[in-house]
RODO-2510 file (C-alpha; in nm, 4 decimals, decimal comma):
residues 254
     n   res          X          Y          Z
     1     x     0,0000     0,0000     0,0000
     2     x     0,3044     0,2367     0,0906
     3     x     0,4737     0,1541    -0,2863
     4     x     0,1030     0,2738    -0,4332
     5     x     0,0748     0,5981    -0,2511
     6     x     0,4484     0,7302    -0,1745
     7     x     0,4500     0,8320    -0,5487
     8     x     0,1539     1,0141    -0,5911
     9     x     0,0849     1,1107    -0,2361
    10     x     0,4354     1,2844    -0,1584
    11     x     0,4017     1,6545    -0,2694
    12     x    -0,0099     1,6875    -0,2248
    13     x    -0,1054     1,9396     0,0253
    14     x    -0,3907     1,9043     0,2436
    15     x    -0,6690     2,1322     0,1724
    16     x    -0,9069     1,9543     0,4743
    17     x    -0,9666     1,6654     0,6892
    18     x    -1,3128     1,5391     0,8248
    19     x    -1,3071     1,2494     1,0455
    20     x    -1,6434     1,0373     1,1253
    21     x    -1,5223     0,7116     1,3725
    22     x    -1,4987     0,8200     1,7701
    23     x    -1,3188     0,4342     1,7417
    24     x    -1,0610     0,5166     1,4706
    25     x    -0,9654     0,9038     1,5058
    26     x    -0,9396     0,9335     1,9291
    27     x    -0,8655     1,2962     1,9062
    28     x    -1,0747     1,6134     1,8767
    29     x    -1,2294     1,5991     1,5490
    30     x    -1,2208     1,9761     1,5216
    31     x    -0,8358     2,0600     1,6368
    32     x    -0,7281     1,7538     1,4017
    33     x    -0,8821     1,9099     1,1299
    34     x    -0,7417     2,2450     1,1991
    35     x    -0,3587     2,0592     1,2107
    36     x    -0,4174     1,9084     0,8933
    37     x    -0,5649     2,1724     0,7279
    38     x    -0,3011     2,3207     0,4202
    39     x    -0,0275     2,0350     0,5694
    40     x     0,1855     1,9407     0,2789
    41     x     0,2621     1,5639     0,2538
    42     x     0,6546     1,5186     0,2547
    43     x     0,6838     1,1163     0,2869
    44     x     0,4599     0,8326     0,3286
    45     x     0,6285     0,4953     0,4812
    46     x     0,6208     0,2254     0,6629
    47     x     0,6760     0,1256     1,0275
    48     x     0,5948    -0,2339     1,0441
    49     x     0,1804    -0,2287     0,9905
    50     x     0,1668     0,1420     0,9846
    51     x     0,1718     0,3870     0,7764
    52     x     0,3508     0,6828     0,8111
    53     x     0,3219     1,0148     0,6455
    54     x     0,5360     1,3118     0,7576
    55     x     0,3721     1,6319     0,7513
    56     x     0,4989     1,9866     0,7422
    57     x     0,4425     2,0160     1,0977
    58     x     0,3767     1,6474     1,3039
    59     x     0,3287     1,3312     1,1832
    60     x    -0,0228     1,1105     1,0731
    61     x     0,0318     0,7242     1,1696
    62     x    -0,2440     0,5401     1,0105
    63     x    -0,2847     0,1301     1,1345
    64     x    -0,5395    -0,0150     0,8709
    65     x    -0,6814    -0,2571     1,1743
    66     x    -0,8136    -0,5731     0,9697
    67     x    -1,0862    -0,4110     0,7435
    68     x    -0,9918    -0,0391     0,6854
    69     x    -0,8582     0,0621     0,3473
    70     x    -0,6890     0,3903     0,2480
    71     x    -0,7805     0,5220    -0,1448
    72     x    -0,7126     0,8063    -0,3367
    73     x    -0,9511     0,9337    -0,5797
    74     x    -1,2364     0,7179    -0,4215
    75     x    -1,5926     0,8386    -0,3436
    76     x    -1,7037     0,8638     0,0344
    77     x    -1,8909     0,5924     0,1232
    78     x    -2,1182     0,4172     0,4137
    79     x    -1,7720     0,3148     0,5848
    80     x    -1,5813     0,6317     0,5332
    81     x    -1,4284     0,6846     0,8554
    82     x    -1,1656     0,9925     0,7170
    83     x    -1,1704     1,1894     0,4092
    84     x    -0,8403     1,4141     0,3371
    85     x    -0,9599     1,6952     0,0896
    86     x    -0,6183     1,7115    -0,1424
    87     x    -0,4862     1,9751    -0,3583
    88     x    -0,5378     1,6801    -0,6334
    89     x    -0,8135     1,4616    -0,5576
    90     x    -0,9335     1,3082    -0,2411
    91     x    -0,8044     1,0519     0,0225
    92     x    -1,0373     0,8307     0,1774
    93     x    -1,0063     0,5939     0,5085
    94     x    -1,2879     0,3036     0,4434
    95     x    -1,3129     0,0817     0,7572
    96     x    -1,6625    -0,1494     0,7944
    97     x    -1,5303    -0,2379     1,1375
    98     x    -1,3525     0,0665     1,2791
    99     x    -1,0940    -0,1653     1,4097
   100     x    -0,8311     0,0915     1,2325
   101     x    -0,6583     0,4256     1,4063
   102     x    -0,5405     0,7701     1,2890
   103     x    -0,3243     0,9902     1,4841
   104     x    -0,1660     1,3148     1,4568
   105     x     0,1314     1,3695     1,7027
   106     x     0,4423     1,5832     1,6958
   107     x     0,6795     1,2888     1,6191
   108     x     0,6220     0,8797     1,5850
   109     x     0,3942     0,7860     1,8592
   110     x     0,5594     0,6533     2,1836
   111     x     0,4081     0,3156     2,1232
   112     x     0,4945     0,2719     1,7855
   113     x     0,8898     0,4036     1,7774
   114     x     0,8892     0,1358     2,0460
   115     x     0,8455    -0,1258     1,8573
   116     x     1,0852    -0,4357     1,7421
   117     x     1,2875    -0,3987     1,4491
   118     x     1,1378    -0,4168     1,1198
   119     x     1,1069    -0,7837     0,9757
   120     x     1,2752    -0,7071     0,6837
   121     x     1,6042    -0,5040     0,7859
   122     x     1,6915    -0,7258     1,1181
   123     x     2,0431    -0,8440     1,0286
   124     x     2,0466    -1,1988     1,0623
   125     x     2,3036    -1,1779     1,4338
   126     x     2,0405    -0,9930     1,5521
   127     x     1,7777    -1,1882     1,5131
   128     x     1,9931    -1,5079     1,6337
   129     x     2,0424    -1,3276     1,9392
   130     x     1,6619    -1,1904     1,9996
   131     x     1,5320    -1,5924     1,9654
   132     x     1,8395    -1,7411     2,1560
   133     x     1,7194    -1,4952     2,4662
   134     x     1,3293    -1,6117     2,4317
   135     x     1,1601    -1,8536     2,5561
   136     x     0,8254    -1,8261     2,3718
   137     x     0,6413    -2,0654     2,1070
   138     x     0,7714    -1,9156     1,7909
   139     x     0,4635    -1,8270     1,6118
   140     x     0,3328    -1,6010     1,8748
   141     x     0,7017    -1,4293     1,9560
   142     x     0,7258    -1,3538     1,5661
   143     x     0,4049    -1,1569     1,5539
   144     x     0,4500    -0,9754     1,9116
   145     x     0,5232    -0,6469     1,7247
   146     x     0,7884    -0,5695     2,0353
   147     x     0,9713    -0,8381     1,9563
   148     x     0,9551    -0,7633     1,5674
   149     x     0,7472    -0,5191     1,3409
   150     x     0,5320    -0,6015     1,0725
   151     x     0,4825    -1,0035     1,0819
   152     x     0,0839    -1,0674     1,0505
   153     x    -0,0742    -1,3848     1,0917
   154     x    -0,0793    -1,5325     0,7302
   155     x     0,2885    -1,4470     0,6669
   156     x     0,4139    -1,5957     0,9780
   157     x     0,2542    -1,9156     0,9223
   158     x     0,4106    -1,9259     0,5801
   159     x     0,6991    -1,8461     0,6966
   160     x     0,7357    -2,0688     0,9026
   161     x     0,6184    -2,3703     0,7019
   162     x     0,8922    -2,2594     0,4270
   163     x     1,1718    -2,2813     0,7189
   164     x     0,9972    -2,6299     0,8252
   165     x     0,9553    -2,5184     1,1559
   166     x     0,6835    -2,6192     1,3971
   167     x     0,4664    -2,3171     1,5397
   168     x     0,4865    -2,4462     1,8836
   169     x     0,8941    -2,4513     1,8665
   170     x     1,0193    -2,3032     2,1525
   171     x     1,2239    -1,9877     1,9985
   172     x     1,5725    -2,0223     2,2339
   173     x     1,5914    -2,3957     2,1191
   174     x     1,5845    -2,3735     1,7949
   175     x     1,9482    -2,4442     1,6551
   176     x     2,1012    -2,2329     1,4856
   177     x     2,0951    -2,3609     1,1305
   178     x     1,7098    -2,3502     1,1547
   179     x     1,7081    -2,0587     1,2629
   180     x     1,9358    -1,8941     0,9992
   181     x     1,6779    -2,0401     0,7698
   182     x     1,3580    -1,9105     0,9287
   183     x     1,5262    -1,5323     0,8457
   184     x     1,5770    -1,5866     0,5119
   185     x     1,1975    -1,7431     0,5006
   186     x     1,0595    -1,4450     0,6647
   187     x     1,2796    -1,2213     0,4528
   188     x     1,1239    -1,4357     0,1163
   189     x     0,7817    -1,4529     0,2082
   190     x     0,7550    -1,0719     0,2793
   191     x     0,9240    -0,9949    -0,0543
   192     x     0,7467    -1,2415    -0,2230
   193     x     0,4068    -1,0982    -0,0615
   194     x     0,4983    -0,7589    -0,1638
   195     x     0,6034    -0,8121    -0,5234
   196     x     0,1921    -0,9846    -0,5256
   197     x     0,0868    -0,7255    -0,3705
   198     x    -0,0136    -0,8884    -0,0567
   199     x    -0,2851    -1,1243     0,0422
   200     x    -0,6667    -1,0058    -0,0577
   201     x    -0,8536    -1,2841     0,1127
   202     x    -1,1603    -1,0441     0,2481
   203     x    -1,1065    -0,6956     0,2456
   204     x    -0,7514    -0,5921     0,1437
   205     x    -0,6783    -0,3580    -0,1527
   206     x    -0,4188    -0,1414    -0,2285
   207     x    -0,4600     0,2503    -0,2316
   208     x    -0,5762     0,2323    -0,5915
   209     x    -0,8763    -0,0604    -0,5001
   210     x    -0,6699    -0,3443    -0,6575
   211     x    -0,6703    -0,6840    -0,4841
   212     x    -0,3396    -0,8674    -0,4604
   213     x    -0,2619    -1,2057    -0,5333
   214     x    -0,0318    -1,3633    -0,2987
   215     x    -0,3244    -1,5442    -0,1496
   216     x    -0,2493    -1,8008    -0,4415
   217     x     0,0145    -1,8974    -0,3583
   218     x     0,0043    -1,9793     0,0122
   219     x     0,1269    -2,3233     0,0925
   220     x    -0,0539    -2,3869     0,4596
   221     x    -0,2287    -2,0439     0,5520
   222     x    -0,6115    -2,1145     0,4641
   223     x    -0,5581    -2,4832     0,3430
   224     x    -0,7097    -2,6713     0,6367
   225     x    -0,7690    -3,0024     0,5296
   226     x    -0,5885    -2,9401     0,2208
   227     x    -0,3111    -3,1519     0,1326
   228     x     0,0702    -3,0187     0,1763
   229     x     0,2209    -2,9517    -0,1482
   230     x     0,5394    -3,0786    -0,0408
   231     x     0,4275    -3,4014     0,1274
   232     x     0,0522    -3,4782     0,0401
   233     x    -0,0640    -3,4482     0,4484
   234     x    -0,3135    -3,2747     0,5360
   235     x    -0,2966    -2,9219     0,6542
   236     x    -0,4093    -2,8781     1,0501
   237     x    -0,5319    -2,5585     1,1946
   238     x    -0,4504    -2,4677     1,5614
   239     x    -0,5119    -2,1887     1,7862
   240     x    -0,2202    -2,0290     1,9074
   241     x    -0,2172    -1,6770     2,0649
   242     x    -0,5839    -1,6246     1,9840
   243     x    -0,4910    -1,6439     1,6271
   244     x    -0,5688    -1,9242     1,3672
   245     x    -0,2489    -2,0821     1,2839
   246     x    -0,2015    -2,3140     0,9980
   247     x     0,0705    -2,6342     0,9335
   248     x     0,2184    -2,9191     0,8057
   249     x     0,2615    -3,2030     1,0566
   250     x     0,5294    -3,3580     0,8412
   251     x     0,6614    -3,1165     0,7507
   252     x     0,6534    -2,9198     1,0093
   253     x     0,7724    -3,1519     1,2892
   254     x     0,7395    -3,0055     1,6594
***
């Protein structure tokens, strides 16, 4: 979503900003308008799952939630939640569940320059050293956002199938060979995932309203029931860390 609207976002100057979700914008309606209002946009980017655009004066974080979608040149709809009035056209925050967030704050928000480092720039000693001092199941360490930034729930699953490691796997005992190779897998499947676009399984779309189309090629997120395409065994779904979490019990021995 970042690659999308860095190019033609960058440069546009806010002409006005009318918010609509109590649950999504937790600030004054009325004073975050006035700090938007004639802001010019100098970069959009990422901080793990947020999106960050610096402002002439403060900076907007944006977290899409699970439903909300950010559009330019879109209409306002029944699930408009933000609209940013821009020099050029219009920016619109959709979100049917308000499970998103917008804030405006002088720099990056406390809780989210706190976070781990970013899943795909953690040198590999780094990341040795980070499991080897855990004691955690892997799959919920690698999407504690502390612990790293920007691992969801599909891509850590496929991650982790691709290094052949069991989600249960205690993080400190994994050896070291395995887990050299679950970096590189999280390093693949986010570039892979990006290059696609990401994963449009319900709501997802890019800033322009296109789907992506990683969801076809995921190897065990989904497929419950499904055979592995490795080893023909069925895939098994698990609950770990309140989240879904999908594997291959061959290949993926605990």
């Amino acid at each position: 979503m970042v690659r999308t609207l860095a190019p033609r976002l960058t440069g546009r100057v806010i002409r006005s900003a009318t918010f609509y979700s109590k649950h999504v914008v937790r600030q004054n309606f009325s004073e975050l308008s006035r700090r938007m209002k004639d802001q010019t946009v100098r970069s959009v980017r990422r901080h793990g799952k947020f999106i960050v655009m610096e402002l002439d004066k403060g900076t907007l974080t944006i977290h899409l939630g699970m439903t909300g979608k950010l559009l330019l040149d879109a209409s306002a709809g029944p699930y408009t939640r933000a609209l940013f009035e821009l020099d050029e056209g219009l920016l619109v925050y959709d979100d049917i569940r308000h499970f998103g967030r917008i804030q405006w704050s002088k720099e990056l928000p406390d809780r989210v320059d706190a976070l781990g480092p970013d899943a795909l720039t953690v040198p590999l000693d780094d990341f040795l050293a980070m499991l080897r001092a855990r004691s955690s199941m892997i799959k919920p360490l690698l999407m504690n956002q502390s612990f790293v930034r920007g691992m969801g729930n599909i891509y850590t699953d496929e991650a982790l199938f691709l290094a052949r490691i069991h989600p249960k796997a205690i993080a400190s005992r994994l050896s070291r060979q395995r887990a050299t190779r679950l970096h590189q897998a999280m390093l693949d499947i986010l570039a892979s995932a990006i290059e696609l676009k990401g994963s449009s399984i319900s709501d997802y779309v890019d800033s322009e309203g296109r789907k992506g189309s990683f969801q076809l090629h995921h190897q065990v997120y989904g497929r419950e029931g499904d055979p592995c395409a490795v080893c023909g065994t069925p895939i098994r779904r698990i609950v770990l860390g309140s989240r879904g979490t999908h594997y291959c019990p061959r290949c993926q021995r605990s």
